[in-house]
OpenMM code with the backbone's topology and positions (N, CA, C; nanometers):
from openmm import Vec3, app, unit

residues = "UNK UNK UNK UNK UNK UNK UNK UNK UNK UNK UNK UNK UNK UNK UNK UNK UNK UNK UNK UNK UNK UNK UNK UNK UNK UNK UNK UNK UNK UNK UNK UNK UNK UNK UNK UNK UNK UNK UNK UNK UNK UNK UNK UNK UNK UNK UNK UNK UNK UNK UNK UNK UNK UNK UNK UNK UNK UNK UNK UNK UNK UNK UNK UNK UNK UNK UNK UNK UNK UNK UNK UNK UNK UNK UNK UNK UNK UNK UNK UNK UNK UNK UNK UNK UNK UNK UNK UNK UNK UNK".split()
positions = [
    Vec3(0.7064, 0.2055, 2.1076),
    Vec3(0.7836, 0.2688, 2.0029),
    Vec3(0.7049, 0.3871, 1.9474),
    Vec3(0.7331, 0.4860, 1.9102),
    Vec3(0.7378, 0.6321, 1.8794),
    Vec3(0.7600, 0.6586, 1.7286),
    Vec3(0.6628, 0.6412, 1.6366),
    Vec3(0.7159, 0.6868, 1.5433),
    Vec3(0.7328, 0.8380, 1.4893),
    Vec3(0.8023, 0.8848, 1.4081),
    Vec3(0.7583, 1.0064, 1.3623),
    Vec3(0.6753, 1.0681, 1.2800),
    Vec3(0.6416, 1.1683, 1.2411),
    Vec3(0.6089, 1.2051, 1.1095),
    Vec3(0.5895, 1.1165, 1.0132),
    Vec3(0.4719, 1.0909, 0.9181),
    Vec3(0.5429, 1.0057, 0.7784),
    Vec3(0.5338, 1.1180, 0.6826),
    Vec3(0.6742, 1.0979, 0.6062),
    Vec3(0.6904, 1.1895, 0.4836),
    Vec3(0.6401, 1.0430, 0.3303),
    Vec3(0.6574, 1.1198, 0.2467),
    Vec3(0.6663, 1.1073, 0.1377),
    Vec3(0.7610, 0.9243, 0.1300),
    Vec3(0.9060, 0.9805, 0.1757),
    Vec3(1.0174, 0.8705, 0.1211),
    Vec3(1.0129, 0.7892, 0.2989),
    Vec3(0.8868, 0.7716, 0.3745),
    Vec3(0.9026, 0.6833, 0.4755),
    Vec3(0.8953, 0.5613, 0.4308),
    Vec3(0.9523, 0.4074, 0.4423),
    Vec3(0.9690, 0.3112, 0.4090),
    Vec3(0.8338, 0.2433, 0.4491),
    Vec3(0.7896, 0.1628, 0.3646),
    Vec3(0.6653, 0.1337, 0.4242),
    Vec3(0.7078, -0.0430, 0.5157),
    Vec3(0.6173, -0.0758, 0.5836),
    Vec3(0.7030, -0.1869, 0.6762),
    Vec3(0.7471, -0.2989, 0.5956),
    Vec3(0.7142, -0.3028, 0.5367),
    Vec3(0.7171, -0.3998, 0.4125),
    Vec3(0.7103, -0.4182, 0.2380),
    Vec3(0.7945, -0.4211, 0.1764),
    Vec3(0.7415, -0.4018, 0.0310),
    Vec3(0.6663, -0.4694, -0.0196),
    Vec3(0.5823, -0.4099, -0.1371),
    Vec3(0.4771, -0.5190, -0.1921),
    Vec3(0.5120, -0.5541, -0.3911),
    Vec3(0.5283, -0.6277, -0.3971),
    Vec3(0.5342, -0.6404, -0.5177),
    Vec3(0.4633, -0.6610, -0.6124),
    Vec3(0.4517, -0.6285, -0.7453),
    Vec3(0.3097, -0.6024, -0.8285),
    Vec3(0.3456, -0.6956, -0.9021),
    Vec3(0.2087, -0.7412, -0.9737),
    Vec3(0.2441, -0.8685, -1.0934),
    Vec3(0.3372, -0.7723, -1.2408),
    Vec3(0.3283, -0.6567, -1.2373),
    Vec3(0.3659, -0.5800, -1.3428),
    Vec3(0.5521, -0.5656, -1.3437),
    Vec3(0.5820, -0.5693, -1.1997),
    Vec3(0.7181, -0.5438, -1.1790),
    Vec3(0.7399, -0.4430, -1.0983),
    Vec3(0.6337, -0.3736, -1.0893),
    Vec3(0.6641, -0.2486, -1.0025),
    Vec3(0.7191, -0.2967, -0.8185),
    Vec3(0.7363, -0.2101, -0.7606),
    Vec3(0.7947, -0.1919, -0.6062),
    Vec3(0.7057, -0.0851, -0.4852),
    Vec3(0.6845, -0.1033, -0.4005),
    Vec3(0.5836, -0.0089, -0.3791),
    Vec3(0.6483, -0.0190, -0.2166),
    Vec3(0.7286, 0.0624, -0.2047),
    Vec3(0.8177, 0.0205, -0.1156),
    Vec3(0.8488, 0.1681, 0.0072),
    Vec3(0.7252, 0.3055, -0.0249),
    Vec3(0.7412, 0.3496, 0.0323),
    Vec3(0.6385, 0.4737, 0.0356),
    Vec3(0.5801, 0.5363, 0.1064),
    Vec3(0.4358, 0.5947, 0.0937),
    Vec3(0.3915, 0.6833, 0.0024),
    Vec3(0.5046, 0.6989, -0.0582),
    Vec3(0.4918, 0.8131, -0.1665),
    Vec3(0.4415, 0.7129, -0.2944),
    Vec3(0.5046, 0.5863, -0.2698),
    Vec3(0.4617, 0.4937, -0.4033),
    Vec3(0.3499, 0.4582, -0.3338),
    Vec3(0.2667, 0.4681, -0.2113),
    Vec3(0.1535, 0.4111, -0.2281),
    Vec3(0.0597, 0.4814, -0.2621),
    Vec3(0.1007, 0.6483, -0.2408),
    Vec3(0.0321, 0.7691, -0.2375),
    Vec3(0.0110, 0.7551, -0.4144),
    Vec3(0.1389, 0.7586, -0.4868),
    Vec3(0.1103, 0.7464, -0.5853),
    Vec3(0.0383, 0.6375, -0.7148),
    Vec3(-0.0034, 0.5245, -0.6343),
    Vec3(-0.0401, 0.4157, -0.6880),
    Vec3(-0.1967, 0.4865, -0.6789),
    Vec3(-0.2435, 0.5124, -0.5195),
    Vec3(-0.3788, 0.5515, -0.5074),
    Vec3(-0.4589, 0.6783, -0.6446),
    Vec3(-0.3325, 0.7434, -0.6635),
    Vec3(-0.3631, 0.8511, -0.7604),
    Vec3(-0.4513, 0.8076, -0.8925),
    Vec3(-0.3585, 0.6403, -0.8870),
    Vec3(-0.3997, 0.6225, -1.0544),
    Vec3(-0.5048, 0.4974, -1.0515),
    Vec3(-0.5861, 0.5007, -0.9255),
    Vec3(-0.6762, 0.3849, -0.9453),
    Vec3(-0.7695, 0.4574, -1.0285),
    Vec3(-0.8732, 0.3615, -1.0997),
    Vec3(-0.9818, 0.3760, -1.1646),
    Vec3(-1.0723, 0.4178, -1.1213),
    Vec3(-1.1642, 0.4722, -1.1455),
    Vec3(-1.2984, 0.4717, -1.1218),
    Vec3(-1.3645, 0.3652, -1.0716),
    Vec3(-1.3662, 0.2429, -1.0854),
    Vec3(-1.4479, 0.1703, -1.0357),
    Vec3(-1.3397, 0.0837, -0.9099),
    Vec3(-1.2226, 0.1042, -0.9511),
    Vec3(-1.1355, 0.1080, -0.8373),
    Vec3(-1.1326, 0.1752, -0.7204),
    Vec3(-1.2107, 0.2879, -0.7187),
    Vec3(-1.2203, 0.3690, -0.5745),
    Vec3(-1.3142, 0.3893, -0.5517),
    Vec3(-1.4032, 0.3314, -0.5887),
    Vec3(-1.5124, 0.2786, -0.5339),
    Vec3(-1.5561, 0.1822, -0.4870),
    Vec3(-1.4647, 0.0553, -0.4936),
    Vec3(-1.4258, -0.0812, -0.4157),
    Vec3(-1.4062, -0.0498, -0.2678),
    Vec3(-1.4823, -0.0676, -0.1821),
    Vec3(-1.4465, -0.1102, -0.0341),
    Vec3(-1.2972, -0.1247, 0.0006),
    Vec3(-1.2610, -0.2177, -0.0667),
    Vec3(-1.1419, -0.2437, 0.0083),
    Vec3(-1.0156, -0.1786, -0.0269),
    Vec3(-1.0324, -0.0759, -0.1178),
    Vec3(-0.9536, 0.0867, -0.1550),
    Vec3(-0.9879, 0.1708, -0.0880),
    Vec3(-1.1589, 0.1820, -0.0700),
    Vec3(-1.1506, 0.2503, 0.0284),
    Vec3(-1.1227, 0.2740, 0.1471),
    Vec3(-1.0881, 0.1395, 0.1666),
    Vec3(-1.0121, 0.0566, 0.3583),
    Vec3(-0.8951, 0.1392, 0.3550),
    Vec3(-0.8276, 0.0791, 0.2200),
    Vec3(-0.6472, 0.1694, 0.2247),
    Vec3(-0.6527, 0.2171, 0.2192),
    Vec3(-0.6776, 0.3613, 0.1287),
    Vec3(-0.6805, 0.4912, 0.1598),
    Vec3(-0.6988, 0.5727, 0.2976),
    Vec3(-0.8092, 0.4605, 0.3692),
    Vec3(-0.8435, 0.5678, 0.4748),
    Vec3(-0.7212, 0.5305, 0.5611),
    Vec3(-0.6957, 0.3678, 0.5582),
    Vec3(-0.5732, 0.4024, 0.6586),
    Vec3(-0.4667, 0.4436, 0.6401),
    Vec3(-0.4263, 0.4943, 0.5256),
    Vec3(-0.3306, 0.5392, 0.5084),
    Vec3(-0.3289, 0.6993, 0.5564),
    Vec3(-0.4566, 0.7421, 0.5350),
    Vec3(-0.4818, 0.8632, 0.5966),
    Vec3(-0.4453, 0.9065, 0.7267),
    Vec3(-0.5283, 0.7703, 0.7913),
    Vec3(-0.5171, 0.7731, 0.9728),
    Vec3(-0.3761, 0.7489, 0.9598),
    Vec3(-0.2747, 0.6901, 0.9018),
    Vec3(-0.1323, 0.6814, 0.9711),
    Vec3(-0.0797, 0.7760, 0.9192),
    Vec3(-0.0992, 0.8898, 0.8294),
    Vec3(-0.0759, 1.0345, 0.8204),
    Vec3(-0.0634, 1.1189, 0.9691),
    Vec3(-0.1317, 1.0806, 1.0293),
    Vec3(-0.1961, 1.1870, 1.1479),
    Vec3(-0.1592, 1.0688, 1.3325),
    Vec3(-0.1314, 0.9359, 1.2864),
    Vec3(-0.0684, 0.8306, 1.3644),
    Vec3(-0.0088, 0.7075, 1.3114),
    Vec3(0.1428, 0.7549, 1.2912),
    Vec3(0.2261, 0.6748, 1.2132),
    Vec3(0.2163, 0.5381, 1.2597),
    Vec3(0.1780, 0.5262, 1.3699),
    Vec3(0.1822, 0.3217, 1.4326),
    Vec3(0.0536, 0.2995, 1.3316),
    Vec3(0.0007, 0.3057, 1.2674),
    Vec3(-0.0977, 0.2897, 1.2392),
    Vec3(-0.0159, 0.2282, 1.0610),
    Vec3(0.0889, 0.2762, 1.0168),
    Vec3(0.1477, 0.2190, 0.8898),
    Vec3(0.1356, 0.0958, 0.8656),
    Vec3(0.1770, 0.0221, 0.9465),
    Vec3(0.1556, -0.1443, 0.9156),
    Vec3(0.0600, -0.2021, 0.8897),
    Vec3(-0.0448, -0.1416, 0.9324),
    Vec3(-0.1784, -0.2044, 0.9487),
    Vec3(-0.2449, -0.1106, 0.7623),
    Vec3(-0.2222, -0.0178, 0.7892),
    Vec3(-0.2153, 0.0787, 0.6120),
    Vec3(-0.1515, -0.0113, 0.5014),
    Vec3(-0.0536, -0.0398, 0.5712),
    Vec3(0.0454, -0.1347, 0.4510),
    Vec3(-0.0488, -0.2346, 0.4040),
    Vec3(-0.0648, -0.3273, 0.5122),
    Vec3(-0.1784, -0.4498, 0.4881),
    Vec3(-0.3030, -0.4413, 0.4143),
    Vec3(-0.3713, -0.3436, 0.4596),
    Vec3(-0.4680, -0.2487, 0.3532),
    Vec3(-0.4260, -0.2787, 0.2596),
    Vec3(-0.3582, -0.2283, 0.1973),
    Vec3(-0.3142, -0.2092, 0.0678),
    Vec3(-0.2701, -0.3352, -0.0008),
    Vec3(-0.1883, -0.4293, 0.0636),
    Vec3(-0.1712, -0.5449, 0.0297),
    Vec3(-0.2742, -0.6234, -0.0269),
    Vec3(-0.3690, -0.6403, 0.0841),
    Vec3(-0.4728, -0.6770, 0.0734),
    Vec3(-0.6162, -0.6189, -0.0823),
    Vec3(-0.5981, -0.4960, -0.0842),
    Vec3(-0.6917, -0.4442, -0.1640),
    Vec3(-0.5920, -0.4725, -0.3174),
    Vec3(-0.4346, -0.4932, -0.3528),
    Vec3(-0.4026, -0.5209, -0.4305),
    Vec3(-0.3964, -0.6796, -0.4509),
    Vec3(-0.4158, -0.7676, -0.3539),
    Vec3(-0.4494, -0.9063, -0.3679),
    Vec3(-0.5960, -0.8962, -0.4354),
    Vec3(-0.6972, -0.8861, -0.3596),
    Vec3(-0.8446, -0.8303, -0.4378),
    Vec3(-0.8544, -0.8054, -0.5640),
    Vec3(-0.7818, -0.7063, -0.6331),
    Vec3(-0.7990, -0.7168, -0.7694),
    Vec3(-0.6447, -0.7839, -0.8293),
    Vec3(-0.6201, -0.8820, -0.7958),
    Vec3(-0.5397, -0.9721, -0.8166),
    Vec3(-0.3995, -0.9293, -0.9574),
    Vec3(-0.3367, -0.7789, -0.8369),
    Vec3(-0.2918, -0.7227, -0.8720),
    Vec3(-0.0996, -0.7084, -0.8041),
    Vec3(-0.1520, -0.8578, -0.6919),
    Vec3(-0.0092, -0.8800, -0.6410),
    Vec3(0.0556, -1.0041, -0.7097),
    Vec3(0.1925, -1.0043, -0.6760),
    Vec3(0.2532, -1.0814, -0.7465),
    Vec3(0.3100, -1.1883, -0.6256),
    Vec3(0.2990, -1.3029, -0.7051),
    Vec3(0.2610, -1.4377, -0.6855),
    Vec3(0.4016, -1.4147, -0.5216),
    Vec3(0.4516, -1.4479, -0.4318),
    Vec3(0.5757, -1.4870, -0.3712),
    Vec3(0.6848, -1.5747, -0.3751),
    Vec3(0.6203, -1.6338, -0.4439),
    Vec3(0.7163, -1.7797, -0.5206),
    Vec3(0.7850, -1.7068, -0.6186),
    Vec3(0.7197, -1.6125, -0.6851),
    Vec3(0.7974, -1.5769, -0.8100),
    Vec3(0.8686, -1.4427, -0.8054),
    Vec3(0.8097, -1.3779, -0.6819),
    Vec3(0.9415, -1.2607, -0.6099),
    Vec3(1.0033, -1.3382, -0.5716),
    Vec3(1.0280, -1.4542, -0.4878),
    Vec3(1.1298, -1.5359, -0.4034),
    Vec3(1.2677, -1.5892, -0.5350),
    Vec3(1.1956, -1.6396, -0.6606),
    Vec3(1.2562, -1.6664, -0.7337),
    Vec3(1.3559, -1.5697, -0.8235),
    Vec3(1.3348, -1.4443, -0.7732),
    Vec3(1.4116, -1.3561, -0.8958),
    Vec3(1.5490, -1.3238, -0.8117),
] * unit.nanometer
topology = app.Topology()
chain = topology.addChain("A")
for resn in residues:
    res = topology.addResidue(resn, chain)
    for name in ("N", "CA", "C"):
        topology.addAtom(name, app.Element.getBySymbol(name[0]), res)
């Protein structure tokens, strides 16, 4: 499979849901989540994991899913995802 380009409003493979309520459901929201980490937030390893892959699937879109997970992952870390039981429940 062949992906294209990723813009801004590309769907990311999966949505992630935040304990806050937010939706992060497409690269522009991840682009924009990265904007507003902290200081000691981007300096965490495992921000710096997502970012970069999000970079590399800038330049090789098969590479998104594995970016997505990144990110999943670095928002599990600072225990900033929301529970699945309680997305499942709404």
């Amino acid at each position: 499979m062949t992906l294209s380009a990723l813009t801004l409003i590309t769907p990311l493979p999966f949505p992630l849901e935040l304990k806050d309520g937010a939706r992060l459901t497409a690269v522009g929201d991840a682009v924009g989540y990265f904007t507003r980490l902290s200081d000691e937030q981007q300096e965490a390893h495992y921000w710096k994991l997502a970012i970069w892959m999000f970079n590399t699937a800038v330049n090789e879109p098969t590479y998104l899913r594995t970016a997505t997970m990144c990110l999943q992952t670095a928002l599990l870390m600072d225990q900033l995802l929301a529970d699945p039981h309680t997305v499942a429940d709404r």
